[in-house]
Every structure is written in C-alpha cells, then in structure tokens.
C-alpha positions in Angstrom: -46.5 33.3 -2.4 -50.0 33.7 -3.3 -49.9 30.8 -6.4 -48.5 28.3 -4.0 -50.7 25.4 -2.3 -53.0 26.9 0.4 -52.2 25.0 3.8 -55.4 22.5 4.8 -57.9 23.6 6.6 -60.8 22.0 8.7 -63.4 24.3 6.4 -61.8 22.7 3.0 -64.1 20.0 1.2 -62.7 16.7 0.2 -63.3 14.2 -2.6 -61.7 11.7 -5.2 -62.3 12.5 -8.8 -61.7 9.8 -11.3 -59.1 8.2 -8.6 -57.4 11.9 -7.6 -57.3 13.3 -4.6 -59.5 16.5 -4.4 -59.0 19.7 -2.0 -61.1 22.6 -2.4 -59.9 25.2 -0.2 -62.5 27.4 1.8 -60.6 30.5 -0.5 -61.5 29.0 -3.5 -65.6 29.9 -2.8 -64.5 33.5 -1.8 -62.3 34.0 -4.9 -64.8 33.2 -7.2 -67.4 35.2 -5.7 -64.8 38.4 -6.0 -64.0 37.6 -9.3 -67.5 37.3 -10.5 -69.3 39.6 -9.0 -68.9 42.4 -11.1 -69.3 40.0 -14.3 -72.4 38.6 -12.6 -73.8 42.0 -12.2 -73.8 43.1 -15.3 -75.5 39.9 -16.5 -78.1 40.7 -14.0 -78.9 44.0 -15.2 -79.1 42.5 -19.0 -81.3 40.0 -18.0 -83.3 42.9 -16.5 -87.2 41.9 -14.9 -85.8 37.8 -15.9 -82.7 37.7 -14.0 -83.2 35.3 -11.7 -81.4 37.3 -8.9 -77.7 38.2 -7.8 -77.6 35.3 -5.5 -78.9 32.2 -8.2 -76.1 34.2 -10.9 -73.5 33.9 -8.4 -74.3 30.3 -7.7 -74.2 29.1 -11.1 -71.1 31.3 -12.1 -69.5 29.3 -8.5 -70.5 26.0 -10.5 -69.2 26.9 -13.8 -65.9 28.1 -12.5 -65.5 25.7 -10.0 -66.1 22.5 -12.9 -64.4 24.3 -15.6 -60.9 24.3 -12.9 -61.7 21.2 -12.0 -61.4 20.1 -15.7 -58.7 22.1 -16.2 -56.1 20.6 -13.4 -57.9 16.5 -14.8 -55.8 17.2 -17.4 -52.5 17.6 -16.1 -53.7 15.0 -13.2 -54.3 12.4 -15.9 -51.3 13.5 -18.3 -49.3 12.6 -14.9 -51.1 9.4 -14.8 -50.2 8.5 -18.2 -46.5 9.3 -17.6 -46.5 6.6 -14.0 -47.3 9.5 -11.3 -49.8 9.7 -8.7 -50.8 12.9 -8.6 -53.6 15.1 -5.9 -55.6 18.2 -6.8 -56.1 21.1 -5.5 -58.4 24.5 -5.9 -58.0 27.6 -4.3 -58.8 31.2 -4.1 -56.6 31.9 -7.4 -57.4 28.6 -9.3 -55.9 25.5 -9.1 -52.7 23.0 -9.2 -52.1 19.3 -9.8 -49.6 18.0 -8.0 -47.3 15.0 -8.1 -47.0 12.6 -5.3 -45.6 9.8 -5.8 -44.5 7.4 -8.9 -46.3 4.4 -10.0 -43.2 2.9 -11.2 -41.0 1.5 -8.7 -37.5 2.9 -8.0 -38.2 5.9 -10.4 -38.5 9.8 -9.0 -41.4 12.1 -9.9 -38.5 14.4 -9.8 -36.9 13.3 -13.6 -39.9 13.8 -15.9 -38.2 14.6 -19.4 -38.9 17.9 -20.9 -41.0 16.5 -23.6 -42.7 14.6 -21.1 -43.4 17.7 -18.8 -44.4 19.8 -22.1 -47.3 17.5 -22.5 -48.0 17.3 -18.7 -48.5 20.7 -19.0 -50.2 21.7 -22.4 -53.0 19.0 -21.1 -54.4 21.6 -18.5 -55.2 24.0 -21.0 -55.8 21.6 -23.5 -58.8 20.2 -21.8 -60.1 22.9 -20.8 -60.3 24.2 -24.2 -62.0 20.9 -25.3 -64.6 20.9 -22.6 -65.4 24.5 -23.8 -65.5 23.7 -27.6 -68.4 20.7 -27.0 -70.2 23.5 -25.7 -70.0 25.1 -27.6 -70.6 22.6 -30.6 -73.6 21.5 -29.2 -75.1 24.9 -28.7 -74.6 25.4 -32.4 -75.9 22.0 -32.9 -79.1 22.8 -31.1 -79.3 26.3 -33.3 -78.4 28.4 -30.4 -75.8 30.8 -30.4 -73.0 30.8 -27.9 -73.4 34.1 -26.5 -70.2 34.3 -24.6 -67.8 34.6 -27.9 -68.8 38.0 -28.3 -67.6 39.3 -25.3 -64.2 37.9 -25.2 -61.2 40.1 -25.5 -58.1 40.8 -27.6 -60.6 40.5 -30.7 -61.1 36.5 -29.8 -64.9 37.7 -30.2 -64.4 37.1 -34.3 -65.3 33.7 -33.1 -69.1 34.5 -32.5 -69.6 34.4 -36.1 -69.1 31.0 -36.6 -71.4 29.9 -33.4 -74.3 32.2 -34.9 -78.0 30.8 -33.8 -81.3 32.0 -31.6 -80.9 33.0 -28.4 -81.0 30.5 -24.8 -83.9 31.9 -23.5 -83.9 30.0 -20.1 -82.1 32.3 -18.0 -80.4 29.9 -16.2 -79.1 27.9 -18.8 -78.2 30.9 -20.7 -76.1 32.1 -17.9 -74.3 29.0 -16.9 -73.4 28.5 -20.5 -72.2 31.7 -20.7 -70.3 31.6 -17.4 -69.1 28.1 -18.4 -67.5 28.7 -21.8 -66.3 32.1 -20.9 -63.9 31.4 -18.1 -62.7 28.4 -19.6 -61.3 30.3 -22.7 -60.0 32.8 -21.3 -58.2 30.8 -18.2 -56.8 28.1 -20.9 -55.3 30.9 -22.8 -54.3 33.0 -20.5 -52.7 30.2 -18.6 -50.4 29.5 -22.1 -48.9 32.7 -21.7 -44.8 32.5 -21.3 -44.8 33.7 -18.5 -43.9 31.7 -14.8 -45.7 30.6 -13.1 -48.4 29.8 -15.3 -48.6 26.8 -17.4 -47.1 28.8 -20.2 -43.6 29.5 -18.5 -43.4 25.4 -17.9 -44.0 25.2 -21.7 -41.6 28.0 -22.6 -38.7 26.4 -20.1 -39.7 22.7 -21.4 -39.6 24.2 -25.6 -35.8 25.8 -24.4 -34.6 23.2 -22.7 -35.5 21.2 -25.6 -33.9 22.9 -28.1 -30.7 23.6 -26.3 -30.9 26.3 -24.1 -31.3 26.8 -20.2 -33.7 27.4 -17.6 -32.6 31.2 -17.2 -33.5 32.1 -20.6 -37.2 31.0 -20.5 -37.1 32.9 -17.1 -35.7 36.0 -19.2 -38.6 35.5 -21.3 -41.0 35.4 -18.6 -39.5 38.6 -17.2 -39.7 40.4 -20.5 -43.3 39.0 -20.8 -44.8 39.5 -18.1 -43.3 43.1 -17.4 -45.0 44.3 -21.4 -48.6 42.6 -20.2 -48.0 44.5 -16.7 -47.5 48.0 -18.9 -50.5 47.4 -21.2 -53.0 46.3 -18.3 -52.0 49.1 -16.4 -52.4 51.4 -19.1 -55.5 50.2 -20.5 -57.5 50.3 -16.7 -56.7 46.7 -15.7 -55.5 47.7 -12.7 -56.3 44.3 -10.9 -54.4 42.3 -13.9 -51.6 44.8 -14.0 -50.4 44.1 -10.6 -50.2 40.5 -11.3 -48.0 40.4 -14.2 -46.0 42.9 -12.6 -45.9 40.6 -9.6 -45.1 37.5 -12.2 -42.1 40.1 -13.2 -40.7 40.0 -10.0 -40.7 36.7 -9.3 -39.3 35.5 -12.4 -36.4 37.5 -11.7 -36.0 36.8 -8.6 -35.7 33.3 -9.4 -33.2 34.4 -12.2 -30.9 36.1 -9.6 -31.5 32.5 -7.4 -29.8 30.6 -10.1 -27.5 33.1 -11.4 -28.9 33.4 -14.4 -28.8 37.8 -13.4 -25.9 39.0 -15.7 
C-alpha cells in the first residue's frame, strides 16, 4: 500500500531527534516538491519582480513541510514515550508515521495499548502540529504582522484571518516560509482528524467506539461512509488528485471490513 513504511534505502538520511530514530526516505524530497509546486508557483507570480525564484520557494516550502511532519509524528513519538514505548520515525513521499518498537517496561507488549491510551497517542500528532502552527502564528500577531496564510485556507477556515489582522512580512523569504509553514500544518492536522482509516482520525474513531462499547467494524463502516462522501465532493468540486484518495481510503476500509467479517 502506498501509506505503509517505504523499505530503506542507501539514498534515505538518518538522524535521532530528541532520542527517536529518524528516516527520511529519498520519496519524501520528491513528494514535496510535487505537492508544492503548483502552490509554490502561484506564490512566485504574487511575489512578481521580488520573488526570489522557483528554486529558493521550493526550498523553503521543502523546509516548512519537512519540520512541520517532523513535528507532527514528535507528537505521537513522545505520547508513545509517555505511555513506556520506544518508538522510530519515519517520512516519506506521503507524509509520515511513528512507529512503535519496543516497550520500556519489561515483560509488557507494545501490542496491548488501551484505547484511551491509543486515543491520546494518536490525537498528539495532530495536536502538535496545531500548536507549533498557533505560536506562529501568535507571534506574527505579536509582532503586528498578519498571518497571511489564513486567508487562503479552505472549507471557510479562512474566517480565521480576521483575528491575525496586521501589516504585511515584507521579506520575501520570511513571508513565504511562514506562509508555507502555517499553511500545511493546518490543513495536514485537520485533515489527518478526519474518521476516516488510515489517517489518524479512523484510530481516533475505532479508539472513541471501542470505548463506548462497540467494535472495530463499525468505525471501519464509518470510515467507508466517510471517506466514499469526501471522494464524491472532491471529485465533483475538480479535486481530482484528492478524490482518488478517499476513494482509495473507501476501498480499503472495506476491504479490511470484509477481512474481519465485519461485511454483512
């Protein structure tokens, strides 16, 4: 599958972050320059006779991404931490995982993590992310700048621009790497919280029903029903490239339904 764990390569870069394990694969670089270029041009052509150039845009929207990811998967790497689990990182060409390896705690397996202890493992991604975004944010607004980025968020999330009102960055280069900073990490955190598997929101949907009684294959039902209504409306609102995803999401949350015989 496309959203598992890439397998290692000799062109992947390796470090520890905060005691984790880091992997970036080679794919990660290549997916963030598809995913950006077209956002990157259009900032180019705004900036107009300032911009410092395609190739300085794409570097600092690499940077943004690539720390606002990072950030992302420290939060369910130190969540894991908190809970007695070693835990290793990993980014790739369609974002990132944290992933347990082995437990602190002798003679207990990663494998029997609560569901309220896997809810919070998993809200911390997004979580983080969020924060890091919001003291960004705040210290723009503290500065008297605005935070440019807010206005061009969708599903009317762009309301938010009034409260970060201010003058304008007018170093290019910070004004972009802001902007490619905050914009990315608030659309990843929320998108990620959608119920939907196998982003982080389908853990937190399974963790919230198994929690309150029910089983696996209904939050699976709900990631079906999800993910097949955000297919429709991306396709039919020319986002083709989001569209198939869901759709794909669809498919594999019911194939996983018809794995456990949860198909009826």
């Amino acid at each position: 599958m496309l959203l598992q764990e890439p397998p290692a390569s000799q062109y992947d870069l390796r470090f520890n972050a905060f005691g984790f394990p880091v992997r970036i694969a080679w794919t990660f670089w290549l997916g963030a320059l598809v995913i950006g270029f077209d956002f990157v041009r259009g900032m180019d052509m705004a900036f107009g006779e300032e911009s410092p150039g395609m190739g300085p845009l794409l570097i600092l929207w690499t940077a943004a991404l690539f720390l606002s990811i990072l950030i992302h998967e420290l939060g369910h790497a130190f969540a894991f931490r908190h809970q007695g689990i070693h835990s290793s990182i990993v980014l790739y060409h369609f974002g990132g995982l944290a992933t347990p390896v082995a437990s602190m705690i002798p003679g207990r397996s990663i494998g029997r993590l609560t569901p309220k202890q896997d809810l919070w493992i998993t809200f911390a991604g997004p979580l983080i992310q969020l924060a890091a975004a919001a003291v960004i944010m705040f210290g723009l607004k503290a500065l008297g700048y605005e935070v440019a980025a807010l206005k061009t968020l969708p599903a009317g999330l762009d309301v938010l621009s009034e409260y970060f009102p201010g003058e304008r960055i007018e170093n290019p280069a910070l004004f972009a790497f802001t902007f490619f900073f905050v914009f990315p990490s608030i659309v990843w955190a929320l998108l990620n919280l959608l119920p939907v598997w196998p982003l982080d929101g389908g853990h937190i949907m399974r963790s919230i029903v198994l929690l309150t009684g029910g089983d696996e294959s209904q939050s699976l039902w709900i990631s079906v029903g999800a993910a097949g209504l955000l297919a429709a409306y991306a396709l039919t609102h020319g986002q083709t490239f989001m569209g198939i995803f869901f759709a794909m999401f669809a498919v594999q949350s019911f194939q996983m339904l018809q794995q456990r015989g949860g198909w009826r």
